[in-house]
C-alpha positions as CSV (number, residue, x, y, z in Angstrom):
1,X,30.3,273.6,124.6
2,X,30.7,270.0,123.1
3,X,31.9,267.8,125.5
4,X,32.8,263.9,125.7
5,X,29.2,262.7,127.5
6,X,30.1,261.8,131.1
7,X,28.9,258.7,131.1
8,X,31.8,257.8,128.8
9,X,33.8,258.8,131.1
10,X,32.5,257.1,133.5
11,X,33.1,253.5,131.8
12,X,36.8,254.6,131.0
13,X,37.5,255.3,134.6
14,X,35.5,252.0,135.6
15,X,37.9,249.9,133.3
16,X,41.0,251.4,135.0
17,X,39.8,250.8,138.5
18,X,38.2,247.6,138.6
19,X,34.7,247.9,138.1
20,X,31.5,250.1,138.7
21,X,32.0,248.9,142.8
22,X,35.5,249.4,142.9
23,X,35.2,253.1,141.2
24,X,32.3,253.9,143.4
25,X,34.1,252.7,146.8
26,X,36.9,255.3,145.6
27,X,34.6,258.1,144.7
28,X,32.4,257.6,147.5
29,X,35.1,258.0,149.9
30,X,34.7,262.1,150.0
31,X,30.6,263.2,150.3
32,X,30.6,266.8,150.0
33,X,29.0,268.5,153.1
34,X,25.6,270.3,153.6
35,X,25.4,274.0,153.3
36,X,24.1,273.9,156.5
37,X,26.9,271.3,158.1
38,X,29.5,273.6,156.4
39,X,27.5,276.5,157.8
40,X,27.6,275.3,161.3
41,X,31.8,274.5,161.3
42,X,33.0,277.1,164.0
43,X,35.2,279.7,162.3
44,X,38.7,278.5,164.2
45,X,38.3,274.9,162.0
46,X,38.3,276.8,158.5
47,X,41.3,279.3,160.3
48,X,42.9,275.9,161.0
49,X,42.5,274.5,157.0
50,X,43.6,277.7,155.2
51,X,46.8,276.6,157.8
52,X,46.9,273.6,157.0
53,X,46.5,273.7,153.4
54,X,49.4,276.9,152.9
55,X,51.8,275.1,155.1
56,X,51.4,271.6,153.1
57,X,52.0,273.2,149.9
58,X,55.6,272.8,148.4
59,X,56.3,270.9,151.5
60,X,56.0,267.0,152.9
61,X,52.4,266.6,153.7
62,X,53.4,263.9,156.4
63,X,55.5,266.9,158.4
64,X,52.4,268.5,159.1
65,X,50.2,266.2,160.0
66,X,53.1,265.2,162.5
67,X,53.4,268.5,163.8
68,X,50.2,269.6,164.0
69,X,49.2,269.2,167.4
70,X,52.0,271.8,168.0
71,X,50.4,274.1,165.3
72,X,46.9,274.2,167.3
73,X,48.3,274.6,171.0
74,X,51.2,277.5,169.0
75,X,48.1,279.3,167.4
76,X,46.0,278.8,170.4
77,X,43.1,276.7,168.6
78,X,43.2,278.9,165.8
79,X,40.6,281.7,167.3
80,X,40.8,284.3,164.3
81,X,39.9,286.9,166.5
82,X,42.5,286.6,169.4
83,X,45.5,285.9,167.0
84,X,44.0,289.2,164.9
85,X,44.6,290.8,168.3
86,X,48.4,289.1,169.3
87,X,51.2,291.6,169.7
88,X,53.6,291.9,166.7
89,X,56.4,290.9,169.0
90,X,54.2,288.0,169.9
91,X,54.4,287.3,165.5
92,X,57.8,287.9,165.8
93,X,58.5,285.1,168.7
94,X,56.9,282.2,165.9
95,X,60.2,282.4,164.2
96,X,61.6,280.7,166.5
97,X,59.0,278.7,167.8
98,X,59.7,274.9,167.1
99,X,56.2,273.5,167.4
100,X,55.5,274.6,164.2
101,X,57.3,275.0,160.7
102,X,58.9,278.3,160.9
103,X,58.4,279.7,157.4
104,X,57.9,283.5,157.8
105,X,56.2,283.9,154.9
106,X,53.3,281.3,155.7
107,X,53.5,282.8,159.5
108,X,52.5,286.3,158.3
109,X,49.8,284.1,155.9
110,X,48.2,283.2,159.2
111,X,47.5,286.8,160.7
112,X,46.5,288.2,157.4
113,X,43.8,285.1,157.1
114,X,42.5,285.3,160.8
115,X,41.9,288.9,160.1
116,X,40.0,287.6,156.5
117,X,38.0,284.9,158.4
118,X,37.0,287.4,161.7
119,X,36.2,289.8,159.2
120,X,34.2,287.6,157.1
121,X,32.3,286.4,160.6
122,X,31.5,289.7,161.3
123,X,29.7,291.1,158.1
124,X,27.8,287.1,157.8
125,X,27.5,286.3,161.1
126,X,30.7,283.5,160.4
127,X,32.5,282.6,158.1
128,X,31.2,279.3,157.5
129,X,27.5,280.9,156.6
130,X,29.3,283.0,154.0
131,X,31.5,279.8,152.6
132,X,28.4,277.6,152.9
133,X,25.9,279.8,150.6
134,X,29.0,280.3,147.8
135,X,27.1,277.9,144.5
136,X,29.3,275.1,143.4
137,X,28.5,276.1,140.0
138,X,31.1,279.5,140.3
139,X,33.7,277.6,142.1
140,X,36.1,279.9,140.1
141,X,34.6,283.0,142.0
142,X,34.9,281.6,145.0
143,X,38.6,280.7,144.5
144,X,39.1,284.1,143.5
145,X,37.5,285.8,146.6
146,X,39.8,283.7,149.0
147,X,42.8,285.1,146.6
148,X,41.8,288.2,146.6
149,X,40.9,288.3,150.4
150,X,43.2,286.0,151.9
151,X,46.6,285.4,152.1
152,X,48.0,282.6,149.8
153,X,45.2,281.0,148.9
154,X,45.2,280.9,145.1
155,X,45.8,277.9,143.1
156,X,45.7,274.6,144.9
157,X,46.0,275.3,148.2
158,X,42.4,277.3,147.7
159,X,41.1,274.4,145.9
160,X,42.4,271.9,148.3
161,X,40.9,274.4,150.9
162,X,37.7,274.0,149.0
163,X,37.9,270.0,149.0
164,X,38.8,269.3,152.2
165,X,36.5,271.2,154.2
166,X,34.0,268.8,152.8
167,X,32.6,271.7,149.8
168,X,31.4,270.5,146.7
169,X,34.2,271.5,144.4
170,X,36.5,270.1,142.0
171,X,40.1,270.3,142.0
172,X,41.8,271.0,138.8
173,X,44.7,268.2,139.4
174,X,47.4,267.2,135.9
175,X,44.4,264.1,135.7
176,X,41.7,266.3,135.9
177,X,43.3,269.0,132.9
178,X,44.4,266.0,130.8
179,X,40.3,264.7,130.5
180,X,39.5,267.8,130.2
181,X,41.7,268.5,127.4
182,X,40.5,265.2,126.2
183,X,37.4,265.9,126.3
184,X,37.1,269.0,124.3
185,X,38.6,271.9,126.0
186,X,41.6,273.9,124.7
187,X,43.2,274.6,127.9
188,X,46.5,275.0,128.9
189,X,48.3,272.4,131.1
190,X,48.1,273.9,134.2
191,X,44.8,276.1,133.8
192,X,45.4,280.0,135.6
193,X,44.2,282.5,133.0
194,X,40.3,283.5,133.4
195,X,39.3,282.2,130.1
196,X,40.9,278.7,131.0
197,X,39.3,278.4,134.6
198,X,35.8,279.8,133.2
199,X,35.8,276.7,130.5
200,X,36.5,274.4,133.2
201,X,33.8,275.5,135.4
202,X,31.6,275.5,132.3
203,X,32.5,271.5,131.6
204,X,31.9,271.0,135.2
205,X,28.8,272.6,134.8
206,X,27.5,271.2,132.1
207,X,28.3,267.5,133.3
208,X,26.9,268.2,136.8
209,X,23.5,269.2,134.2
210,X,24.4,266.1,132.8
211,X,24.5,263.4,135.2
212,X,22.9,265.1,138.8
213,X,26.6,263.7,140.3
214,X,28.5,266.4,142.9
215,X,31.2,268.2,141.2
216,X,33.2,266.3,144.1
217,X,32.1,262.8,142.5
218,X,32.6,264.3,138.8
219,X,36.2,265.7,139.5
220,X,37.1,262.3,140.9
221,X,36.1,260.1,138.4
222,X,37.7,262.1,135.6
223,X,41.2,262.0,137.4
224,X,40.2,258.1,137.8
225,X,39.6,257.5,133.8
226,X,43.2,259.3,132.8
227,X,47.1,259.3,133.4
228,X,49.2,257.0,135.4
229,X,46.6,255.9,138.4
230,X,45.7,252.4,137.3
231,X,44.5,249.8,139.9
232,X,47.7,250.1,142.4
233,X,47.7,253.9,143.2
């Protein structure tokens, strides 16, 4: 694969930003975590994320974040084996339960992913082993295990998932496609089909091979050197 060399890249997204310091400050605002730190995250936090993350999509982020207090004490800290184990009338009461956003959909998302994350912990020994040890370089297999095993995880909200757990990932933002596209690859504009997603991992790839830079630190800087986010944003 022929690719714009990162390091072009690099300089384009330095001229938008202000400067090598300016682009670093930005880019060096999000380290990606350990395997072992990620390993060692108690299995009610990543419960609490795939939350997060499904109820934040469509929806005002800021709502959330303001009601999330009520989401932990409504969900009981987010043990995935005790909500596996609540009554269904128990579900049913969340419905009308106004410390948290009652969406029935994303509700049932929780019980189906505390299930996923409890059964996860029981054939690693948690689910944050099993996460931790999953290679950067086949983010595109992990996304599609949480899809396939989880309950609306696909898309964004996996690779926001991904990101803000503190894994070394890259999120595949309108930014992110349109240097991609730049760059070489013939993708669509919002990349979902196999062959799309398995060139993207394969740029990422290659530029991680490229530069030694986290795929975290790669996918920032590319959405920093493209589109509408000059100095202000």
């Amino acid at each position: 694969m022929t690719l714009t060399p990162f390091r072009d890249i690099i300089a384009l997204a330095e001229a938008r930003k202000g400067g090598a310091r300016e682009l670093a400050k930005r880019v060096g605002a999000s380290k990606p975590l350990s395997a072992k730190r990620l390993a060692a995250i108690p299995d009610a936090r990543y419960l609490a994320m795939m939350t997060k993350c499904i109820f934040q999509a469509g929806f005002n982020w800021k709502v959330i974040e303001h009601k999330w207090r009520g989401f932990e004490e409504a969900f009981y800290g987010f043990n995935p084996k005790g909500l596996a184990h609540l009554a269904p009338e128990q579900w049913d009461a969340y419905s009308g339960d106004t410390r948290i956003v009652r969406n029935p959909t994303k509700i049932r998302a929780v019980l189906g992913n505390a299930n996923f994350v409890w059964n996860t912990a029981e054939q690693y020994g948690s689910f944050g082993r099993r996460f931790a040890s999953w290679p950067a370089s086949d983010q595109i297999g992990l996304m599609a295990w949480l899809k396939q095993e989880g309950e609306r995880l696909g898309g964004n909200t996996g690779m926001y998932f991904i990101r803000f757990m503190g894994k070394d990932g890259y999120i595949i933002s309108a930014d992110v496609t349109a240097r991609l596209q730049a760059s070489g690859l013939a993708i669509a504009t919002i990349p979902s089909s196999k062959r799309d997603l398995r060139q993207v991992q394969e740029a990422f790839n290659q530029w991680h091979e490229e530069t030694g830079l986290s795929y975290t630190e790669l996918s920032r800087i590319a959405a920093c050197s493209i589109g509408p986010n000059y100095l202000s944003d």
